[in-house]
C-alpha positions, 0 to 999 in steps of 0.5 A: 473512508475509502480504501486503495488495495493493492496486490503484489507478488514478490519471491518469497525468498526475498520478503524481508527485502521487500518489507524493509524497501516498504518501510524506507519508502513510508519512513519520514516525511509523507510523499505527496499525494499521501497526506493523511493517508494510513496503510497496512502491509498484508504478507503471506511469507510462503507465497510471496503475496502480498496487499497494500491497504491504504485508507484515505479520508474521502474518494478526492484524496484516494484518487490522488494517493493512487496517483501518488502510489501508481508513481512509485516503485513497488521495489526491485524484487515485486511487481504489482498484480492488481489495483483496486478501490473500495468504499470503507463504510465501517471501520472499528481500527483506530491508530 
């Protein structure tokens, strides 16, 4: 499993925007580039950061998903502050 983190930063003012624009952007049909890829939104409300987690099957799929994610807006009131890419050699969550 290999794992895309991504690091933004949104006025904490306006988290729950931000949140409602991610769940909009997941919601229905899976963008191309995304399929069967799971992710997880970390938010820390005070400050405003937050962490995309996306995990992929295998390193290929991972490669196409940042595309995919790279071609998408992080939202009107976030800006993307880094990219990351990681290995996943143990993982207990199931879903």
């Amino acid at each position: 499993m290999y794992a895309r983190l991504a690091t933004f930063q949104s006025d904490p003012a306006s988290v729950d925007q931000a949140i409602e624009f991610v769940r909009s952007e997941v919601a229905g049909d899976t963008p191309e580039g995304l399929e069967g890829a799971k992710m997880l939104m970390l938010i820390d409300r005070e400050s405003g950061k937050g962490i995309g987690v996306t995990l992929f099957d295998s390193e290929d799929a991972m490669r196409r998903g940042d595309e995919a994610l790279n071609n998408m807006s992080p939202g009107a009131s976030e800006r993307r502050t880094s990219v990351e890419f990681y290995e996943v050699p143990v993982e207990t969550v199931t879903g």
